[in-house]
C-alpha positions in Angstrom: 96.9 -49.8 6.8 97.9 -46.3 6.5 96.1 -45.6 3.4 92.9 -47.6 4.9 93.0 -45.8 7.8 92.8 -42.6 6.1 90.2 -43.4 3.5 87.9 -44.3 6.1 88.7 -40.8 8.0 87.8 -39.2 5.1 84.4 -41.0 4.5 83.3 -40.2 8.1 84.7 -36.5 7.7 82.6 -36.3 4.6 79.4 -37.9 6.4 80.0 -36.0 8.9 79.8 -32.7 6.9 76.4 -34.0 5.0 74.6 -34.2 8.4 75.8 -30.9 10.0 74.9 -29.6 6.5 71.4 -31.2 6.6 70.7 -30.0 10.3 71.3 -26.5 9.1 69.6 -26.2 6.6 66.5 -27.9 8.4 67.0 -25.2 11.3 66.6 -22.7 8.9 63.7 -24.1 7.3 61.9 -24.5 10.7 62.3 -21.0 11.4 61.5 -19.8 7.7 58.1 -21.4 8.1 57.3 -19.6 11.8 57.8 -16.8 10.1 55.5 -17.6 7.5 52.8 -19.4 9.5 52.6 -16.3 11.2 52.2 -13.4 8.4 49.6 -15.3 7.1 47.9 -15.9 10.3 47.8 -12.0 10.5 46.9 -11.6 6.8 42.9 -13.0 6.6 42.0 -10.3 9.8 43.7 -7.1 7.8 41.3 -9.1 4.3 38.2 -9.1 6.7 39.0 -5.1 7.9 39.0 -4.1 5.0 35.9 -6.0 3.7 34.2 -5.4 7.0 34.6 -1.3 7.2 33.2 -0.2 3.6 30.3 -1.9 4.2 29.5 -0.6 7.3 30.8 3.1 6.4 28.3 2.9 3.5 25.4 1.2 5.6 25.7 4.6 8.1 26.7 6.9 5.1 23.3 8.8 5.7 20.0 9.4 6.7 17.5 7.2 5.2 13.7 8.7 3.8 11.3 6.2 4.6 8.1 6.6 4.0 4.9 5.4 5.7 2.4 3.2 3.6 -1.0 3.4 4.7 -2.9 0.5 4.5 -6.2 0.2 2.8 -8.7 0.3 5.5 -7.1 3.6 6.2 -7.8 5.1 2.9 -11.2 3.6 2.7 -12.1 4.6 6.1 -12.0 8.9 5.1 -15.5 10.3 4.3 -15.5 11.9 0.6 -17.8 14.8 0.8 -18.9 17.6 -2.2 -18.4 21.1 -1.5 -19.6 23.7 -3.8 -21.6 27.5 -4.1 -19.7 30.3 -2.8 -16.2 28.6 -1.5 -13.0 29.9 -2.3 -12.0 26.2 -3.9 -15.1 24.4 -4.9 -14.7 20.5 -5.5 -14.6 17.0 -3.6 -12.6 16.0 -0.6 -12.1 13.7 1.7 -12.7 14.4 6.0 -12.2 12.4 8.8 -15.3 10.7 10.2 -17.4 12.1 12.6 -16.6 16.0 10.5 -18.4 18.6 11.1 -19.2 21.3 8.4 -16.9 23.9 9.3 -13.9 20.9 8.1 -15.6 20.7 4.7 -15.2 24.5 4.6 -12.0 24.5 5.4 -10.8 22.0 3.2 -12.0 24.2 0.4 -10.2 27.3 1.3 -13.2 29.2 3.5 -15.9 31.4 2.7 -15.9 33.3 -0.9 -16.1 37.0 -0.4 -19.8 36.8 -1.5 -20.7 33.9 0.8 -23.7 34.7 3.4 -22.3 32.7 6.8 -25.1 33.5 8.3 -27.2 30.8 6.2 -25.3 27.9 7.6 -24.8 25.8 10.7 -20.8 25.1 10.7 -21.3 23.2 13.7 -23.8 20.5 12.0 -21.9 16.8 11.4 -21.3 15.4 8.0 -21.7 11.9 6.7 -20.0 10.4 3.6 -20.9 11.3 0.7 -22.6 14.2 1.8 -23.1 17.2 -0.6 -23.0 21.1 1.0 -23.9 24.0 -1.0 -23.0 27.2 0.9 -24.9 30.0 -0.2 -24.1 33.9 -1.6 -25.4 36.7 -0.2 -29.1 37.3 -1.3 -29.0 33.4 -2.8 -32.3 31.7 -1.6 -32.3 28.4 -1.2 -34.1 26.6 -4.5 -36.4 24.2 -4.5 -34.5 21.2 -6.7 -31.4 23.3 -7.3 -28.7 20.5 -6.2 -27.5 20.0 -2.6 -29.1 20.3 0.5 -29.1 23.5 2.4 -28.0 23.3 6.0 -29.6 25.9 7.9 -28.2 28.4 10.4 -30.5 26.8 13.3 -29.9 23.0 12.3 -33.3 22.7 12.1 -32.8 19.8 10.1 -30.3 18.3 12.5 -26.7 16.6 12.7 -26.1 14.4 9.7 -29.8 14.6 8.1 -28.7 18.4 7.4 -26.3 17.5 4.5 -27.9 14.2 2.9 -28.2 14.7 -0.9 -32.3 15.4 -0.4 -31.9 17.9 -3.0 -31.8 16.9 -7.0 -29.7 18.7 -9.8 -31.3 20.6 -11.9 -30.3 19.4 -15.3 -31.3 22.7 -17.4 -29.1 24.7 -15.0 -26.8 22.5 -13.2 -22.9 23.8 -13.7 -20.6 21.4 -15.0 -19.1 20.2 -11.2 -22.9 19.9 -10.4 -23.3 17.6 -13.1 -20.4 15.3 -12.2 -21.5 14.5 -9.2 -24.6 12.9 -10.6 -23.9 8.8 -10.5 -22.7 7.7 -13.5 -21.9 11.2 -14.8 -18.3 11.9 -15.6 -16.7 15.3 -17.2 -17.3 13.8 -20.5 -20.9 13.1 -20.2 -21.6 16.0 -18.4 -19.8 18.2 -21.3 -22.4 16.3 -23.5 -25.1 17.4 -21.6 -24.4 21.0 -21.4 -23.7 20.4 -25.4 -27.3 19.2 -25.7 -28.9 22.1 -23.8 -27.1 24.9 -25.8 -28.1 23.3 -28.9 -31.7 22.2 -28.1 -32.9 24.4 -25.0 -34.0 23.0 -21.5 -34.8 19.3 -20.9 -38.7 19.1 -21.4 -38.5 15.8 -18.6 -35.9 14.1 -17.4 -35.9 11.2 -19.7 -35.4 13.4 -22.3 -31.4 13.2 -20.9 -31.0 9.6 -22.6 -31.0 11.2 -26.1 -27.3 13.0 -24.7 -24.9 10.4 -26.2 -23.6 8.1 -23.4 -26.8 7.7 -21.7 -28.7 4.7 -21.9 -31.5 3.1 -20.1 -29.6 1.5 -17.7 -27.1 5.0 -17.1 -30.7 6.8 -16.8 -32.2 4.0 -14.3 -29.1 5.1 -11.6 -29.8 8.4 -11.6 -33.0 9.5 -12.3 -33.8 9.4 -8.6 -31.5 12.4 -8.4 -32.1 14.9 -11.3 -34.7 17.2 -11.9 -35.7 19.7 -14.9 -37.2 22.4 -12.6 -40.5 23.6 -11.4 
């Protein structure tokens, strides 16, 4: 009995042991996991700071150039006008509707020291495609020699004063003068002085279709503005 007794003592001792062990260690657990349930509760907001904050320093990192595009109907809507004789920057721009002469002027720099200002009305409108030819001093204004003349009085009045009633002169038109003939580009209109240095004055004006690059049909567009002189 003695020996049974103690055997069985011993079992429960021993079970005994095995269950405080297990509690432990289960305690221990438990508390190991809080800890670790909560670092990596923590852990995905430090990954998203530190995701979130370059991308926002490098969104604000600087000024940004933007520049405006302007549509097509704005581009289309500027009046291109011809400016040429005595101006400091001969050539073609482009005004604002509703221009008046002394814009065109501007636009190409202002008077040339020779100009006379006395020969034209800065105050007269423009219209597109208009043509001005600002004269020089003791310059009278030719019959046929290119663009109209807009005189000091506006006799011809607001835009009629600058239409293209004058034709170029194809014996003596300059270069630019030839250009802005239709259908004429600086090519064509380097032909054409070619021609007349090597074969003298245009006799008519259909004599222009023997310049290479000019054809019936080239001829047909613009021999409503050309003239070979009086």
């Amino acid at each position: 009995m003695n020996s049974r007794s103690s055997g069985k003592l011993l079992t429960a001792a021993g079970v005994l042991c095995f269950a405080l062990a297990f509690v432990i260690l289960g305690a221990f657990k438990g508390e190991f996991g809080k800890d670790t349930a909560g670092k990596s509760s923590v852990m995905p907001e430090m990954e998203d700071t530190i995701d979130v904050t370059p991308q926002a320093s490098s969104a604000n990192s600087g000024p940004r150039q933007i520049k405006a595009v302007s549509g097509g109907g704005e581009t289309s809507a500027q009046w291109v006008v011809y400016v040429t004789g005595a101006v400091k920057k001969p050539g073609v721009y482009e005004v604002s509707p509703g221009a008046r002469v002394y814009e065109a002027l501007n636009a190409a720099g202002g008077f040339a020291a020779n100009a006379d200002q006395e020969a034209v009305n800065l105050a007269a409108k423009l219209e597109d495609g208009a043509q001005i030819k600002f004269l020089r001093k003791g310059e009278a204004a030719a019959s046929g020699a290119g663009a109209a003349q807009i005189p000091a009085g506006g006799s011809q009045g607001g835009a009629s004063a600058v239409r293209q009633l004058g034709k170029i002169n194809i014996n003596s038109a300059s270069q630019a003068e030839l250009e802005s003939i239709n259908g004429v580009g600086p090519k064509t209109a380097q032909s054409i002085i070619e021609y007349r240095r090597q074969n003298g004055n245009f006799a008519r004006i259909e004599d222009i279709m023997n310049v290479k690059g000019i054809g019936p049909k080239k001829f047909e567009s613009m021999k409503d503005r050309i003239t070979v002189g009086g």
